[in-house]
N, C-alpha and C positions, 0 to 999 in steps of 0.2 A: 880583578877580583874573580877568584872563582866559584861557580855555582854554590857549592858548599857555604862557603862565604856566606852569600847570599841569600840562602835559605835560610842561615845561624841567623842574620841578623834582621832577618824577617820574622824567625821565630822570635825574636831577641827584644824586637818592636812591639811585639804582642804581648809579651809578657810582662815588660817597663808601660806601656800603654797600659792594660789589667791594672797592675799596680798603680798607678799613676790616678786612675780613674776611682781605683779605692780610699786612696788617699785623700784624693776631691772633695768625694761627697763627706769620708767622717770629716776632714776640715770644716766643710760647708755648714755640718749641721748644729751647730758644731759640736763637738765631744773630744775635747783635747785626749783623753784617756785613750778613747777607740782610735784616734789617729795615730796615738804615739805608740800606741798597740803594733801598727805596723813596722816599726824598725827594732834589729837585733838588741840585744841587751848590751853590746859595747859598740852601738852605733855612733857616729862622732857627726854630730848637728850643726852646719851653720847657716843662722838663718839673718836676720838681716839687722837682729840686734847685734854690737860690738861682740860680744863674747862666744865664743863655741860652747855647746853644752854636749851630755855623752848619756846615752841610756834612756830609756822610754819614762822613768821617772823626770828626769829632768826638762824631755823633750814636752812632756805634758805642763810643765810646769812655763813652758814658754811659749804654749798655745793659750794656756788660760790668761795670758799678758797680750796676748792678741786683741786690736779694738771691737769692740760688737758688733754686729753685722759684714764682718768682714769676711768676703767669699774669694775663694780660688779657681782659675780654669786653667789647666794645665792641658797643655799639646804634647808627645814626644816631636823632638825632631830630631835624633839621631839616637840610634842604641847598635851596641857589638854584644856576642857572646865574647867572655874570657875562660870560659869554661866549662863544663859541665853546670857547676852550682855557682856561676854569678857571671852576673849581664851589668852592662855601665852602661850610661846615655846621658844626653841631652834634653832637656824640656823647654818652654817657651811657659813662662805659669804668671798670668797677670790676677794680681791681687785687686780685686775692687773693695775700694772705704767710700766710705760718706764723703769723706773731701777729696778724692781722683783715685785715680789708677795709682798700682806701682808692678809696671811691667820687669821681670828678673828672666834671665836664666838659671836653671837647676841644673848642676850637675850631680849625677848619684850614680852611685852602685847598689845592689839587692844582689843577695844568695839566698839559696835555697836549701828551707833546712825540714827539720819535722816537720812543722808550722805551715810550709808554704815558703813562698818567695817575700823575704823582708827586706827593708831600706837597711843597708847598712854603714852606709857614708851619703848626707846631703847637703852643696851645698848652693848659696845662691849667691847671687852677682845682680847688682840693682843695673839696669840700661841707660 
């Protein structure tokens, strides 16, 4: 790997981290709207119900299906630049409910557009 490399995906780390960290807290608080706020308008969601859903309408609409009290801590553990305007990675994001854990991995991509840096594909994998 060289420096360059290196530096892209350190930059790359920081910026899936930021993001990641934003995503957290509107999870957390919760505000299905503000969360789904974060990803592009033809973003393609899968989250750990059966179905994939597309778009921040939709993506709100299966946060509000989400149980109450239900919180997220998300780690990156691996990110790349692919480009100028979008970075992919890895997350570690354990779900806490009232009856246990459900630890996943995330994998995403985000670009960068007017707005800022959006989720544009996420998906998860239960452990």
């Amino acid at each position: 790997m060289t420096t360059t490399n290196t530096a892209a995906n350190a930059t790359a780390t920081q910026v899936l981290g930021d993001l990641l960290q934003e995503w957290q807290s509107r999870f957390n608080e919760p505000d299905p709207e503000r969360a789904a706020a974060l990803f592009t308008e033809d973003a393609l969601f899968q989250g750990l119900f059966p179905e994939p859903v597309t778009g921040p309408e939709s993506i709100a609409g299966y946060y509000r299906q989400v149980p109450p009290g239900t919180r997220a801590i998300a780690r990156v553990l691996h990110a790349y630049r692919g480009g100028d305007d979008w970075i992919g990675g890895l997350a570690q994001v354990v779900f806490h409910q009232h009856d246990g854990d459900i630890p996943v991995r995330l994998s995403l991509v985000a670009v960068r557009g007017d707005e800022g840096w959006r989720i544009r594909q996420y998906h998860v994998s239960r452990l």
